[in-house]
N, C-alpha and C positions, 0 to 999 in steps of 0.2 A: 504494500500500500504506500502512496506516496504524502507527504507531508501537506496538511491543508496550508494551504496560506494564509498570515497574520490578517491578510482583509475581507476574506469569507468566513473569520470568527467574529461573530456578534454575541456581547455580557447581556445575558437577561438578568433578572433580581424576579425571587416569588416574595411574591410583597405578602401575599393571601391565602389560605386553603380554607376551605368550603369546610364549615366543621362536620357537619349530618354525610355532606360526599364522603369524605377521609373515614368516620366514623363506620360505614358502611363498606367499602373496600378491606379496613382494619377489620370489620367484622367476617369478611370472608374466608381472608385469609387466615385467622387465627383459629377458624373454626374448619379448614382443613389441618392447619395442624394441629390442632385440636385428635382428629380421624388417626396422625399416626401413635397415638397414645389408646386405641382401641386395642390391637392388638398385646399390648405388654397388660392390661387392664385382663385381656381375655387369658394369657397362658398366666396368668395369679391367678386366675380363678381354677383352672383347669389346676394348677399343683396344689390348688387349698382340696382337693379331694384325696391327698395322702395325710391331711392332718387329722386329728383325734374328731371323732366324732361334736363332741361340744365346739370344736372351734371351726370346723367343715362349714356350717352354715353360715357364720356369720361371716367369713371371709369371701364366700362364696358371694352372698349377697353384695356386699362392700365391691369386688371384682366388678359384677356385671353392672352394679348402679352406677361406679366410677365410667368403666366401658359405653354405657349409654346416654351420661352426664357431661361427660368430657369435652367435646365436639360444641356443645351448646354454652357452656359454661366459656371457652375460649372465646367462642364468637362472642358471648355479652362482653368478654372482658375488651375485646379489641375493641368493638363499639364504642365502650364508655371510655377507655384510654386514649381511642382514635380521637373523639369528639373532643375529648379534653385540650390533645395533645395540639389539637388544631387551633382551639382557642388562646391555649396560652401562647403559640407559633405569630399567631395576628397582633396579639399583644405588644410581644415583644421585636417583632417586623415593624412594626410601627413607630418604634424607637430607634432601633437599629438599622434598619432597610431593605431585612431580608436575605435573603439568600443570591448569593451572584452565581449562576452561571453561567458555562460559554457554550454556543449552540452554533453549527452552523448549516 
C-alpha cells in the first residue's frame, strides 16, 4: 500500500454521541458477549451432577439461571453504561472538544 498524502488527510473532532444510539449498540454487543459465558454456565452445571446429593440441586439450578440470565443481564449493563458513558463523553467534549480524528 502506498503512503496517503498529508493533503487527502482531513482532522474530524466527535464533539457528540447520541446517548439512547450508543446505549443500544452497547446493549448489543454486551449481550453477545454476554452468549459466550453460556456455555462455561452450562458445563458447571453439567459437573454439579458428580457433587453430593444436597448440593447437586442447588448448583444445578445456580448453573442454568446464571446460563439463561447472563446474555440479558450484559445487555442491560451495556445499555445503562453505554447511555451513561455517552452522557458524561458530551459533557466533557464540550469543555475539551472532543475527540480529533484523521479521516481521509
Amino acid at each position: 500500500m502506498s503512503e496517503t498524502p498529508p493533503s487527502l488527510l482531513t482532522k474530524r473532532r466527535i464533539r457528540r454521541f447520541n446517548p439512547l444510539q450508543l446505549g443500544k449498540m452497547l446493549a448489543v454487543l454486551y449481550g453477545l458477549m454476554g452468549l459466550l459465558f453460556v456455555p462455561v454456565f452450562l458445563v458447571m452445571t453439567a459437573f454439579s451432577s458428580q457433587l453430593p446429593r444436597s448440593q447437586r440441586v442447588g448448583m444445578m439450578a445456580l448453573g442454568t439461571g446464571f446460563a439463561l440470565c447472563a446474555p440479558f443481564l450484559y445487555a442491560a449493563m451495556g445499555f445503562i453504561f453505554g447511555a451513561l458513558g455517552a452522557l458524561i463523553y458530551n459533557l466533557t467534549a464540550k469543555w475539551l472538544g472532543g475527540i480529533e480524528v484523521e479521516v481521509e
